[in-house]
C-alpha positions as CSV (number, residue, x, y, z in Angstrom):
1,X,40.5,37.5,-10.5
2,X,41.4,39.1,-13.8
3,X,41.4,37.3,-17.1
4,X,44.8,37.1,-17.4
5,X,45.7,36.1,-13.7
6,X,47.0,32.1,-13.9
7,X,45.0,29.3,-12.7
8,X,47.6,28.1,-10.6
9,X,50.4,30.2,-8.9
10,X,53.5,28.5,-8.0
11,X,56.6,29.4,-5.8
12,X,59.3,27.5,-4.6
13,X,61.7,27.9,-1.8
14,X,65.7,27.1,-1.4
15,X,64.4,23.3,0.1
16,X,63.1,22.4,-3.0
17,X,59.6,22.8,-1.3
18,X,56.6,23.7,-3.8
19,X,53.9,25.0,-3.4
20,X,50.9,25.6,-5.7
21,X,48.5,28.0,-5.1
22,X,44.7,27.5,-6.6
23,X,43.7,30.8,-7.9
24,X,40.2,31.2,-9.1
25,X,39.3,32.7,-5.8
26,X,36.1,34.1,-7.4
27,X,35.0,30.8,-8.3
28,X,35.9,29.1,-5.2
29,X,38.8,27.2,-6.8
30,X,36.6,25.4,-9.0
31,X,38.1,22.7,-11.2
32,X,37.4,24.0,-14.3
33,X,39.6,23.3,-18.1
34,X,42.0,25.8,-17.3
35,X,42.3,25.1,-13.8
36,X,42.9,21.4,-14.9
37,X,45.7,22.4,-17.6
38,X,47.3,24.4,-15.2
39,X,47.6,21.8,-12.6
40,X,48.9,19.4,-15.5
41,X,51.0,21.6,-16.4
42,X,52.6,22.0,-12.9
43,X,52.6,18.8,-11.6
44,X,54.5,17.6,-15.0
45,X,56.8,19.9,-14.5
46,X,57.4,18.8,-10.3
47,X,57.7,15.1,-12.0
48,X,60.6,15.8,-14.2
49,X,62.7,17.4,-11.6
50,X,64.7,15.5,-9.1
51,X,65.1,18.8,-6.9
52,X,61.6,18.6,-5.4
53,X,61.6,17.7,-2.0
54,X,58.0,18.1,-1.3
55,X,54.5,19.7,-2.4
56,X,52.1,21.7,-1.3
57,X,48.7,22.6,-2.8
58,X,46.6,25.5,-1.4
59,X,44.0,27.9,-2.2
60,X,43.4,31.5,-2.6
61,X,39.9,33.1,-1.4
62,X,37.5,32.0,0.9
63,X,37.4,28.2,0.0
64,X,39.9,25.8,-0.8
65,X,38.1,24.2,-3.6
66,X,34.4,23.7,-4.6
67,X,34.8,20.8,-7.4
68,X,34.2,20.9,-11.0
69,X,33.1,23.9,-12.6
70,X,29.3,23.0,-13.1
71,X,28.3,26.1,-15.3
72,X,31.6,24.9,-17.5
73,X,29.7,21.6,-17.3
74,X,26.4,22.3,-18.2
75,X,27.4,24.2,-20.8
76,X,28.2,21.7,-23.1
77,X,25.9,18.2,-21.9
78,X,27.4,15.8,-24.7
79,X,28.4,12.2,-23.2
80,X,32.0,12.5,-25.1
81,X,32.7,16.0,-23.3
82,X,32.0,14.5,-20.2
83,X,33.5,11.2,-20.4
84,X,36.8,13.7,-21.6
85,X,36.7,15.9,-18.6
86,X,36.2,13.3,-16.1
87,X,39.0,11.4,-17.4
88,X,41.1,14.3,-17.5
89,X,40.6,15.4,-13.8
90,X,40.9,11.6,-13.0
91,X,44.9,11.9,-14.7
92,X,45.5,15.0,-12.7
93,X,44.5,13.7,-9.5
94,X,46.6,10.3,-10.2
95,X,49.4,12.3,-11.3
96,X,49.5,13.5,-7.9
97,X,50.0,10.1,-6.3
98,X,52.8,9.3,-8.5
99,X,54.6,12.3,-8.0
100,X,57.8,10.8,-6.3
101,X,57.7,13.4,-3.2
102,X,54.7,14.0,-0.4
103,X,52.1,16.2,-1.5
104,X,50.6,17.8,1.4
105,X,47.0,19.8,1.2
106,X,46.5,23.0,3.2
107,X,42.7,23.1,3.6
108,X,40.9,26.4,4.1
109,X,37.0,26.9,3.9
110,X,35.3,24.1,2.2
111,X,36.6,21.3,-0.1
112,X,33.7,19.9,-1.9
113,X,33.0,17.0,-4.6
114,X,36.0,16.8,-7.0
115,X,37.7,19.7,-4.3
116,X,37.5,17.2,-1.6
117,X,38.6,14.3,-4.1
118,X,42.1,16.5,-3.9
119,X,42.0,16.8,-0.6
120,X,41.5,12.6,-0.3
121,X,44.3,12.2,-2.9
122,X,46.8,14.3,-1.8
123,X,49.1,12.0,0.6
124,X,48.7,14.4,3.9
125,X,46.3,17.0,4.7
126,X,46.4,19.8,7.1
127,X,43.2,21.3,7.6
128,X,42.1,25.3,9.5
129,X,39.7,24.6,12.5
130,X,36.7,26.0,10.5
131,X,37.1,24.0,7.6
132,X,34.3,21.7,5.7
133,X,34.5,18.9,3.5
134,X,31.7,17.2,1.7
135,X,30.5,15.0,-1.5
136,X,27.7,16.8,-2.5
137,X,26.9,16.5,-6.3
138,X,24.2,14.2,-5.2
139,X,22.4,17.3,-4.0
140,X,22.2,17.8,-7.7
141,X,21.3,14.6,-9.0
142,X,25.3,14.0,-9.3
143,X,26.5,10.7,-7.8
144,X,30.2,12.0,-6.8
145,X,31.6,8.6,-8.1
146,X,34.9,9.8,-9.1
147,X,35.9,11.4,-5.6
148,X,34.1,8.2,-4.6
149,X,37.2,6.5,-5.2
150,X,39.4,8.3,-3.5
151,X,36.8,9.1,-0.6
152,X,36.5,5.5,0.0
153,X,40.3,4.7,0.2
154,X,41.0,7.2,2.9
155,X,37.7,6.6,5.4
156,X,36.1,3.8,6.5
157,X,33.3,2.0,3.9
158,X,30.6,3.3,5.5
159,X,31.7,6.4,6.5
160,X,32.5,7.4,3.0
161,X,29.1,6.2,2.1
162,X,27.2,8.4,4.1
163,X,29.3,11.5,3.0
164,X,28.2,10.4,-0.8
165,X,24.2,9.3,-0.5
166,X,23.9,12.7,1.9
167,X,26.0,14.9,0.2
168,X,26.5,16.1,3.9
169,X,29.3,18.4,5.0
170,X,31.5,17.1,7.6
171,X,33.8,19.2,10.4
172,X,37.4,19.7,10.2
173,X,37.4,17.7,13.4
174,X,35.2,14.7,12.0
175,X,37.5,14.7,8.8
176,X,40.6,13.9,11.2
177,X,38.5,11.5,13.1
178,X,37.8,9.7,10.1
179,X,41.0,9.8,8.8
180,X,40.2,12.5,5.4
181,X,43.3,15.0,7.0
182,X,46.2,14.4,9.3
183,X,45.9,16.9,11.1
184,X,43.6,20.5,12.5
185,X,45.1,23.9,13.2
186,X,43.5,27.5,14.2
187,X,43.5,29.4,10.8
188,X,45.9,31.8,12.3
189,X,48.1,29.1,12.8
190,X,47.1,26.8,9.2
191,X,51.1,27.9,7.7
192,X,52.9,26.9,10.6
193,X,51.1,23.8,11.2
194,X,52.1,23.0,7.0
195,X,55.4,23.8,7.9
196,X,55.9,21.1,10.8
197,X,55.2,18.7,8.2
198,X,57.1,20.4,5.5
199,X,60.1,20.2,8.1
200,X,60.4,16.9,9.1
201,X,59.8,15.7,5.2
202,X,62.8,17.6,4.1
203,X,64.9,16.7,7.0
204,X,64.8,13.0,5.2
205,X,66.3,11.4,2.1
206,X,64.4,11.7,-1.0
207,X,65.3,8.2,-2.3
208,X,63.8,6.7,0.7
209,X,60.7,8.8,0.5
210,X,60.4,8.2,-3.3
211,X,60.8,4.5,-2.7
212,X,58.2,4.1,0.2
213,X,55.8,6.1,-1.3
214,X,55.6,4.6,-4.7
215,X,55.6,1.1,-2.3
216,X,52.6,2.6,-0.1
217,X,50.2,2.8,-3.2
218,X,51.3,-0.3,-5.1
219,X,50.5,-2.3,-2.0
220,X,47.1,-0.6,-1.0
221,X,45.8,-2.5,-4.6
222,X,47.2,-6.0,-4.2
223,X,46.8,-9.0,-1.7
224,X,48.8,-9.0,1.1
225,X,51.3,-12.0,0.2
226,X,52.3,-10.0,-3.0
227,X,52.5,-6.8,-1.5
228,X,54.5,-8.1,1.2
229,X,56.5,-9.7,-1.5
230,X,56.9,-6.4,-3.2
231,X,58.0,-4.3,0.2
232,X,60.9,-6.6,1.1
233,X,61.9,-5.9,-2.6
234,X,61.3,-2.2,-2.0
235,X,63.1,-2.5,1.2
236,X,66.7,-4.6,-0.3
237,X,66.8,-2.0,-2.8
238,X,66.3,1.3,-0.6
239,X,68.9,-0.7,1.5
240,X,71.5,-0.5,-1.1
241,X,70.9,3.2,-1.7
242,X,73.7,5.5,-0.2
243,X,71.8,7.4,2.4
244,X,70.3,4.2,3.5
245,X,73.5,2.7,4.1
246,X,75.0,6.2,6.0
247,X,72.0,6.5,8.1
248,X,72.2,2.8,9.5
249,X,76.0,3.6,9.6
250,X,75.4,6.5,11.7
251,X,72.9,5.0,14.0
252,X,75.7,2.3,14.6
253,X,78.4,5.2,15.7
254,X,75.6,6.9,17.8
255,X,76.4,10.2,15.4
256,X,73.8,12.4,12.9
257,X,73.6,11.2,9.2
258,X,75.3,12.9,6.9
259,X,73.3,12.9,4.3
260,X,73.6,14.6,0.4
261,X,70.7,16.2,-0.7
């Protein structure tokens, strides 16, 4: 890549689909300051428009993404810099989760430490056959606590555990298994697999999507009376919304919705 190639590449189709391209091929994707202010950048932009109907986030090169930058890192070893940078890439990667549309990872190649921390907080994942995921800044003497987070809400306790004091890589297959992507395709077949998803996203109401979504998450961090509390409120609300209200009205007269937008 050349100096003046961006970070991140993004295109958008006549859905409302986006999708942003890593594009420090070079570098294996790796999360460094730029990379960071480019996916800021993007995902702030996707946030303030109600047109978005759903996000991708893939990879140029060989990998999808190795995690930080380490020679970025080391380059500067002062506590401040570091307390900075992890706290940036932590806003980034929540920023994902609160964008009001899915936000689907198309895994290529490896996804490693803060790479597979994307992968983990993206809300679907679509993975190639050959693909690899792992945790491994312990191999450096780095416990991957931040993607530990994330690791640990997508796969069982112990199974993220494992992936974080071995610093092991894991199959595409075994990431399905333990529930890191949705689902596998052949490489060949990696875009078409993204679109199935893609496809049936669109096909619904963004309202609803925004609603249950923002409900998903919520609930995931509270007790189960008070997120039971707060679906049902969820729920009476997206019930009053218009395309709530044609689509039960169309299941009624055995007819398609007629949705807007």
């Amino acid at each position: 890549m050349n100096d003046t190639a961006p970070f991140v590449l993004t295109a958008r189709d006549a859905r409302g689909v986006v999708t942003l391209t890593l594009n420090r091929p070079a570098a294996f994707n790796a999360l460094s300051e730029g990379m960071l202010g480019a996916l800021e950048q993007a995902l702030g932009t996707i946030a303030a428009d109600d047109t978005v109907r759903a996000v991708v986030i893939a990879a140029a090169g060989k990998a999808f993404c190795a995690g930080h930058d380490l020679k970025e890192m080391r380059a500067e070893p002062s506590l401040g810099y570091y307390q900075q940078l992890f706290d940036r890439c932590g806003a980034m990667m929540l920023s994902i989760q609160r964008l009001p549309v899915p936000v689907i990872a198309r895994v290529h190649g490896i996804a490693t430490a803060a790479g597979c921390q994307l992968v983990a907080v993206c809300d679907l994942a679509v993975a190639a056959s050959d693909a690899r995921f792992a945790v491994s800044g312990v191999n450096v003497g780095l416990f991957c606590a931040t993607p530990g987070v994330t690791l640990s809400r997508n796969l069982g306790r112990k199974e993220a555990f494992e992936m974080l004091v071995t610093g092991e890589f894991i199959s595409a297959e075994e990431a399905r298994e333990k529930g890191l992507v949705n689902r596998i395709a052949p490489p060949e077949g990696l875009d078409a697999t993204v679109e199935t998803l893609v496809a049936s996203i669109v096909a619904k109401p963004r309202t609803a999507l925004a609603l249950g979504k923002a409900l998903f998450y919520r609930q995931l961090e509270t007790g189960i009376e008070a997120a039971l509390a707060d679906a049902s409120q969820t729920m009476a609300c997206n019930m009053m919304d218009e395309s709530a209200l044609e689509g039960v009205q169309a299941f009624i007269e055995k007819r398609p919705p007629a949705w807007k937008g």
